[in-house]
C-alpha positions in Angstrom: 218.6 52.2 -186.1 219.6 50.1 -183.1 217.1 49.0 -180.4 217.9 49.4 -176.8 218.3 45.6 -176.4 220.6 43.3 -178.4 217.8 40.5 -179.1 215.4 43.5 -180.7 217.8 45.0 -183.3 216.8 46.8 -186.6 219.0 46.0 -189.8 218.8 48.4 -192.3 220.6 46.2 -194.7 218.1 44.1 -194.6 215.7 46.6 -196.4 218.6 48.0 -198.6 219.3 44.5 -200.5 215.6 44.1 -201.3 215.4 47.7 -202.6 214.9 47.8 -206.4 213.8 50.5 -209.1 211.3 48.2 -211.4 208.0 49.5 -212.0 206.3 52.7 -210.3 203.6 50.4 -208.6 206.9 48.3 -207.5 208.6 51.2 -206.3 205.8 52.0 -203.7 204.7 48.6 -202.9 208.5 48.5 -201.2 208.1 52.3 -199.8 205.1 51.1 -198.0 206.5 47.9 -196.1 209.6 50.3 -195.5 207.4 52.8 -194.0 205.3 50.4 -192.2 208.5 48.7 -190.4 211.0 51.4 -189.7 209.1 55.0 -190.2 212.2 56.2 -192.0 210.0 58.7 -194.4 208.2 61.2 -192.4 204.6 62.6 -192.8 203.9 65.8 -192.3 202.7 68.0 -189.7 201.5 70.8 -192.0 200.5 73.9 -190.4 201.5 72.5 -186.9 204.7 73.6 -184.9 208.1 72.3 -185.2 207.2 70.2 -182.3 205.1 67.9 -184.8 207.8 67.2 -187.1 210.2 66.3 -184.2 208.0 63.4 -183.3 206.7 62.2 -185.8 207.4 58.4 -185.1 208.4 58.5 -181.5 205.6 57.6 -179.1 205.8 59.7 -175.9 207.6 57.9 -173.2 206.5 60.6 -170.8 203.3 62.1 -170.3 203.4 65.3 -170.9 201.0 68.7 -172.2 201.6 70.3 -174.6 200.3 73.4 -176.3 200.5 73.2 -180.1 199.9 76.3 -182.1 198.5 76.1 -185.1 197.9 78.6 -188.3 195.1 78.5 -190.9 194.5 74.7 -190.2 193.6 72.8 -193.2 190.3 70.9 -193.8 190.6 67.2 -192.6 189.1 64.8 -194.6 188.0 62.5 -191.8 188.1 62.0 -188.0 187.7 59.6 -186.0 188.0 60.3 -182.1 191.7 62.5 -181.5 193.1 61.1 -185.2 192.0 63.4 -188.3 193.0 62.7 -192.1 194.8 65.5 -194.1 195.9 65.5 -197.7 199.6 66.5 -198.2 199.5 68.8 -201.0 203.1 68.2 -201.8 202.9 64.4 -202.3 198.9 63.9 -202.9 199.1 61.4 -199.9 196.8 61.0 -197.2 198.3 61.2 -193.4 197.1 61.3 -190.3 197.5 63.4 -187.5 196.7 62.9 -183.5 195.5 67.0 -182.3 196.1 65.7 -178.9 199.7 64.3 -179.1 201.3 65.5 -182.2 202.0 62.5 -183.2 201.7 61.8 -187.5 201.0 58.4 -189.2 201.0 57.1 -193.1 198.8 54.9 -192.5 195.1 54.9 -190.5 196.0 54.8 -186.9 193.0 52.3 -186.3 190.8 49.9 -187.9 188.1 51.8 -187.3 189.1 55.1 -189.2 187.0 56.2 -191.9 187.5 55.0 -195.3 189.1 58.1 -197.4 189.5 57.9 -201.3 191.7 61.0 -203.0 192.8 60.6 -206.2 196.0 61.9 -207.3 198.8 62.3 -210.2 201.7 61.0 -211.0 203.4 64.5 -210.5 202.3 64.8 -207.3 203.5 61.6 -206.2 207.1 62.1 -204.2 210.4 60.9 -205.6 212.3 58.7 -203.2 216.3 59.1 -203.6 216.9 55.5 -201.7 220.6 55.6 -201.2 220.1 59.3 -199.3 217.1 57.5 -197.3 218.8 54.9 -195.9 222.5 55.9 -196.3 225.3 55.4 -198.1 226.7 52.5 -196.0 225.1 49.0 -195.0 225.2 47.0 -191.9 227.4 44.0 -191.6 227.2 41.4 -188.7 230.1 42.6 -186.6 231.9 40.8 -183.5 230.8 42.6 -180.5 233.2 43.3 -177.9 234.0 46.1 -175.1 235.0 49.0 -177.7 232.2 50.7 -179.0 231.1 53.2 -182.1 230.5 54.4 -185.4 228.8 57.5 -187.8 229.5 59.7 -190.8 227.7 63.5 -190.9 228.2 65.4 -193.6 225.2 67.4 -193.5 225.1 71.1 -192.5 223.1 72.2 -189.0 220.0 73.3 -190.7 217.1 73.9 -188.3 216.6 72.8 -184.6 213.3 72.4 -183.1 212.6 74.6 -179.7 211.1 73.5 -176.3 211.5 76.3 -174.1 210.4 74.8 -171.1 208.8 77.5 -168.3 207.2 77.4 -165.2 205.7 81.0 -164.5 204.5 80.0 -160.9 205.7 81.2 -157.8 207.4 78.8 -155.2 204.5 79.5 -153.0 202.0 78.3 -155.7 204.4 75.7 -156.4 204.5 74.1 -153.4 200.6 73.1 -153.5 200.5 72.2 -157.0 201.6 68.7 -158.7 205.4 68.9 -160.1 206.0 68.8 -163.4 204.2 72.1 -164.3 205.0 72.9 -167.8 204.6 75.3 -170.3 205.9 73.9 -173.8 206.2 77.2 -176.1 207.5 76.0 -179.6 208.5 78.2 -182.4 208.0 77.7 -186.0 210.8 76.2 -188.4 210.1 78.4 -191.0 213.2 80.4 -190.1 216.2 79.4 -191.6 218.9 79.8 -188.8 217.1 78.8 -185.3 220.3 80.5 -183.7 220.5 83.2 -184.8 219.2 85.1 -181.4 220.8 83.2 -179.2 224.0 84.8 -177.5 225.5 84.7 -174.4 225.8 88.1 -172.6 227.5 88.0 -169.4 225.6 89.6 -166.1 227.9 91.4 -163.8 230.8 89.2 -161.5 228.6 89.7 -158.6 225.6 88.2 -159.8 227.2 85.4 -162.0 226.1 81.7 -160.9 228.3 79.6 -159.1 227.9 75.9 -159.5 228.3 73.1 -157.7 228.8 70.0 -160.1 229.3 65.8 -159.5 228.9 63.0 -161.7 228.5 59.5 -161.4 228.9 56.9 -163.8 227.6 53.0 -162.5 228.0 50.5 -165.5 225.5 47.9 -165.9 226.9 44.7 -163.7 227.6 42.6 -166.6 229.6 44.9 -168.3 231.9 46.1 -164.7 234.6 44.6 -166.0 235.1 47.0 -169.0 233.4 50.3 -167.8 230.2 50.1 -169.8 229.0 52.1 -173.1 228.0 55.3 -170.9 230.3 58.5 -171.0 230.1 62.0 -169.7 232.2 65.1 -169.0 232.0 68.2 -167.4 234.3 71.1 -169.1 233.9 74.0 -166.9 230.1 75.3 -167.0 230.0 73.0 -170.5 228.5 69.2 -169.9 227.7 66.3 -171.8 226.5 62.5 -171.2 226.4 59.5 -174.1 224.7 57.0 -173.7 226.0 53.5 -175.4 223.3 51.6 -178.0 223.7 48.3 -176.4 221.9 46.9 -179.3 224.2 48.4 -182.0 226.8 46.1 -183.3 230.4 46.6 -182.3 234.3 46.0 -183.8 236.4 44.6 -181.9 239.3 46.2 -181.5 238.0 49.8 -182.1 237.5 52.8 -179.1 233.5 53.1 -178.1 231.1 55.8 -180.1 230.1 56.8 -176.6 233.3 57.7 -175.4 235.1 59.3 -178.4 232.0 61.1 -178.6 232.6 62.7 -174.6 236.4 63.2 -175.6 235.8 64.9 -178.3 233.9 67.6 -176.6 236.0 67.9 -173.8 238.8 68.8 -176.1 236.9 71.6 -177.7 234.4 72.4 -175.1 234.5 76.3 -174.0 234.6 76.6 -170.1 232.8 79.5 -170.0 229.7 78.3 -171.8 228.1 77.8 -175.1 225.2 78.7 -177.1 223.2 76.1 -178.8 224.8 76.9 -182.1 227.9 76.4 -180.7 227.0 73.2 -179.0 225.6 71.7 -182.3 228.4 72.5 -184.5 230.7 70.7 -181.7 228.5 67.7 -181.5 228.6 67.8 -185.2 232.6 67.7 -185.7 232.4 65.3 -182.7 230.5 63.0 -184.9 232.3 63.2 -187.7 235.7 62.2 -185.7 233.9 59.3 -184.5 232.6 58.3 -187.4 236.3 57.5 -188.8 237.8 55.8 -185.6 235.3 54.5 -183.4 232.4 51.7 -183.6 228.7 51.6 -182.0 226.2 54.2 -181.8 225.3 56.6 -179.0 223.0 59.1 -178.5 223.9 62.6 -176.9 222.8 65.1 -174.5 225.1 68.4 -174.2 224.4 71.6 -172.7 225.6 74.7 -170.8 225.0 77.2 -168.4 225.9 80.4 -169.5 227.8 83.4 -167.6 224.3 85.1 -168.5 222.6 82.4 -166.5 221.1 80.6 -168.8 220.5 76.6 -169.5 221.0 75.7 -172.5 220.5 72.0 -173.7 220.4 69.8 -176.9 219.1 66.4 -176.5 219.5 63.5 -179.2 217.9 60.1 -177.8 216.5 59.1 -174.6 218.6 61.1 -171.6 217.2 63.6 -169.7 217.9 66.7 -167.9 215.9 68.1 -164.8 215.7 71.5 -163.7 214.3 71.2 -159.8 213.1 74.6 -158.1 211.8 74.0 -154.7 211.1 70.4 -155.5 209.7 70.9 -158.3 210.8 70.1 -161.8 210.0 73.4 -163.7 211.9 72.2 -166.9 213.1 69.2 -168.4 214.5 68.3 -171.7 212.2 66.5 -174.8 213.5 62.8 -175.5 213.3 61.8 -179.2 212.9 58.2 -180.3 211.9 56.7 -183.2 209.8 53.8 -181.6 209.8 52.6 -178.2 212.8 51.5 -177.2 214.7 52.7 -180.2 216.2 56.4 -179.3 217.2 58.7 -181.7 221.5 57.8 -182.2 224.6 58.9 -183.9 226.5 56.2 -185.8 228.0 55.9 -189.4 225.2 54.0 -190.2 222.6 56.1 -188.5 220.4 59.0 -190.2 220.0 60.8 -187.2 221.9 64.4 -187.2 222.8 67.2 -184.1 220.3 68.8 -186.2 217.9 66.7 -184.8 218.6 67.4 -181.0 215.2 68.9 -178.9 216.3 72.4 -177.7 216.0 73.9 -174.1 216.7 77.1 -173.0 215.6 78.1 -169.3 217.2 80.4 -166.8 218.7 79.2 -163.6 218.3 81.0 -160.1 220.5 80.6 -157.2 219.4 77.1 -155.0 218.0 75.4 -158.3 218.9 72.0 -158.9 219.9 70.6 -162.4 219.9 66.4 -162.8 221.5 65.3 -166.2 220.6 61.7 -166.6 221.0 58.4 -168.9 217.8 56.1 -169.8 219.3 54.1 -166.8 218.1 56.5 -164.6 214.5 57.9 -166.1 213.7 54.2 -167.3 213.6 53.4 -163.8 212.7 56.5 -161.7 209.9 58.9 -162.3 210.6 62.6 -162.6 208.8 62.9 -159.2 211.2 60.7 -157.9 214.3 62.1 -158.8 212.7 65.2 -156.8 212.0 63.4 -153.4 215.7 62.7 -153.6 216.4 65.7 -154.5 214.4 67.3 -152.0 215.7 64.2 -149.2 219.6 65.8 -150.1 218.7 69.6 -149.7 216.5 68.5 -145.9 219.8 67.3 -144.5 222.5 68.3 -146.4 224.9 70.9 -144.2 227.2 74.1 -145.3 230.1 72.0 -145.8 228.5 69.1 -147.5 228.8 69.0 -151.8 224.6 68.9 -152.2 225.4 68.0 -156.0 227.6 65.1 -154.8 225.0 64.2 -152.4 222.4 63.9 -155.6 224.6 62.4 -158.0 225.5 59.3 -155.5 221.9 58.7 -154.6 220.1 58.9 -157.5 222.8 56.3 -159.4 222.2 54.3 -156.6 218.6 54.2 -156.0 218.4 54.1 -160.3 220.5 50.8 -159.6 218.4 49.5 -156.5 215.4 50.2 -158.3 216.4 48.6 -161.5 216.9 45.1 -159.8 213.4 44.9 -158.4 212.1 42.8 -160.6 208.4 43.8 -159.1 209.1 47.5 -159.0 206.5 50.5 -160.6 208.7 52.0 -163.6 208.7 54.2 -166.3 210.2 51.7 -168.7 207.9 48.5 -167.6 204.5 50.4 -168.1 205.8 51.4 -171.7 207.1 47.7 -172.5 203.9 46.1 -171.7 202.0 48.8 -173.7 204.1 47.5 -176.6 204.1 44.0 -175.5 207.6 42.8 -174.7 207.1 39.7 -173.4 209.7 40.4 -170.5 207.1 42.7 -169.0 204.0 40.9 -169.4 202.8 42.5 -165.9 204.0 45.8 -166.8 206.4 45.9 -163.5 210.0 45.2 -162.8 213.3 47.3 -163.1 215.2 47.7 -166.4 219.4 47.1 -165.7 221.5 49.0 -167.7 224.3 51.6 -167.2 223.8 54.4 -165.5 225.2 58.2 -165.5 224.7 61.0 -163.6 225.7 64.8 -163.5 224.4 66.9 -160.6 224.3 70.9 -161.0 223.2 73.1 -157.5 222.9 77.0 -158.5 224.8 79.3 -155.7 
């Protein structure tokens, strides 16, 4: 995996020299200081919803409540305050899992856990196949220039996790309550084909949505000069916005992951909308394309709005998209990241899939505003803000005016403004000095970086 900035950078080749088959006690000696630096193995989330397996080693970059369902629990074996330990009857391994943010660990999330002794048998113990963990290809030092990307998939779309994202107040109730009321309802994966119900069926001409669309794209100011490593198109009522790894090493000479990635869909993208199938087997053959020609990594948000009026978004990585009702966001996408600062990506020498993606679906209503955003934007502003500006547009926008070219322009450029303020209150500096980066010892100050923008008004 590739960190958002080029002086943080994973190797996986690093890992992938010292790997060895010796000894069983050798074997996990190395799967535990593999597990303990990059998470690449992950524990499970038994009986909990898909939700759980989808973040397993991400920690939330945004605060949010959720409501996890859960089915003939099993008996934990310790606790210590929101952390419980679990045997995994599949491996004989203990894990340990947060109730309160789904989030699962190998090893005891503090020092203060409870001791917890199971002994197990060899058969129990899991079988690593190291050249499918890690891939089949290694990283080299590359020479890093303007042309960006790289990835190979060859794995079938298997299962996708849901986030419907609801919000079952009224505007009146809405108006006096905080933004950002959500209702997370996540379904099991134990179905094989997550799909399988979703179809588009058209409502009449009169009562299909019209839609008003912009985009902006505002590359980071050192990289002006070539256009930045963020991409997006809009294909008729099909969208989609990539957002260049900075920290992933490039070839000169070759076309940007980013980039091939948002041509690629434009080719094939259907005007008229998608379902999240469809979308996913696209990103998929998208990947595979850029895998061959192109150098870098990206990560990828596409989605849709249907004739039948519905949203429908997959989300690999750290973008975002807002659905605004009345000024308040009553649905946003799930980002996915394997550590802070370190997004879920595509890339030949990534692991990450389209089967992967976070799923939304959400229906749309006339007047409802949809922001599509880059890290650039949410690692800067605050969902709340995007809705003041939002909610600034719609106050004095007139009938001739483009109220999603109004949005587009100003949040880019209050993304940017705010990202050069070095004492500014963001998203991004709050997290960093959580996890210590010494450029945000204070927690405050703007993060610069490209940013990308595609505005949506329901008519």
């Amino acid at each position: 995996f590739h960190k958002r900035q080029t002086t943080m950078k994973s190797s996986l080749s690093t890992h992938t020299n010292a790997r060895t088959y010796t000894t069983a006690t050798t074997i996990m000696v190395i799967v535990n200081s593999i597990l303990a630096a990059i998470s690449l193995w992950t524990p499970p989330a038994h009986c909990f919803t898909s939700v759980s397996l989808l973040t397993h080693y991400s920690k939330p970059t945004t605060a949010l409540s959720s409501r996890l369902r859960l089915a003939a629990a099993p008996k934990s074996l310790a606790t210590d305050g929101d952390w419980s330990a679990y045997l995994d009857n599949k491996t004989g391994y203990v894990y340990y899992f947060n109730g309160k943010t789904g989030e699962s660990l190998w090893e005891p999330p503090t020092n203060s856990f409870p001791k917890v002794d199971v002994v197990t048998s060899e058969e129990s113990k899991p079988k690593f196949d190291f050249p499918k963990m890690f891939g089949q290809s290694s990283l080299k030092p590359q020479k890093q220039q303007q042309s960006t990307s790289t990835s190979k998939a060859t794995t079938q779309i298997d299962s996708m996790t849901n986030s419907n994202i609801n919000n079952t107040s009224s505007a009146e109730e809405s108006t006096n309550k905080k933004a950002f009321i959500r209702d997370f309802s996540f379904s099991s994966t134990a179905f094989k084909n997550p799909f399988s119900k979703d179809v588009i069926i058209p409502k009449d001409n009169n009562i299909i949505l019209q839609l008003d669309i912009a985009s902006r794209v505002l590359p980071s100011p050192e990289k002006v000069s070539w256009g930045g490593e963020d991409a997006i198109f809009v294909s008729g009522r099909t969208f989609g916005l990539f957002d260049g790894v900075s920290g992933a090493e490039k070839i000169e000479g070759l076309p940007l992951y980013s980039k091939t990635l948002a041509s690629e869909m434009e080719k094939y993208a259907e005007t008229s909308g998608m379902t999240l199938q469809e979308l996913s087997e696209l990103l998929l053959k998208a990947k595979q394309y850029a895998d061959e020609i192109a150098t870098g990594a990206s990560t990828a948000l596409v989605g849709s709005i249907g004739t039948d009026g519905f949203l429908r978004v997959l989300n690999l990585g750290d973008s975002a998209a807002l659905v605004i009702r009345n000024g308040v966001v009553v649905a946003r996408s799930k980002d996915i990241s394997h550590y802070f600062d370190c997004p879920y990506q595509l890339a030949a020498d990534s692991p990450d899939r389209p089967k992967d993606c976070t799923k939304l679906k959400t229906e749309l209503f006339p007047k409802d505003i949809l922001v599509v955003g880059s890290d650039g934007i949410f690692d800067n502003l605050t969902d709340l803000a995007v809705a003041a500006l939002v909610a600034r547009v719609e106050a004095i926008a007139t009938p001739d005016t483009s109220i999603a070219s109004m949005i587009a322009k100003l949040v880019v450029e209050e993304s940017r403004r705010v990202s050069l303020d070095i004492y500014a209150d963001t998203p991004f500096a709050k997290l960093a000095k959580k996890n210590r980066y010494e450029e945000y010892p204070d927690g405050v100050g703007g993060k610069v970086d490209d940013i990308s923008c595609v505005a949506f008004r329901c008519i």
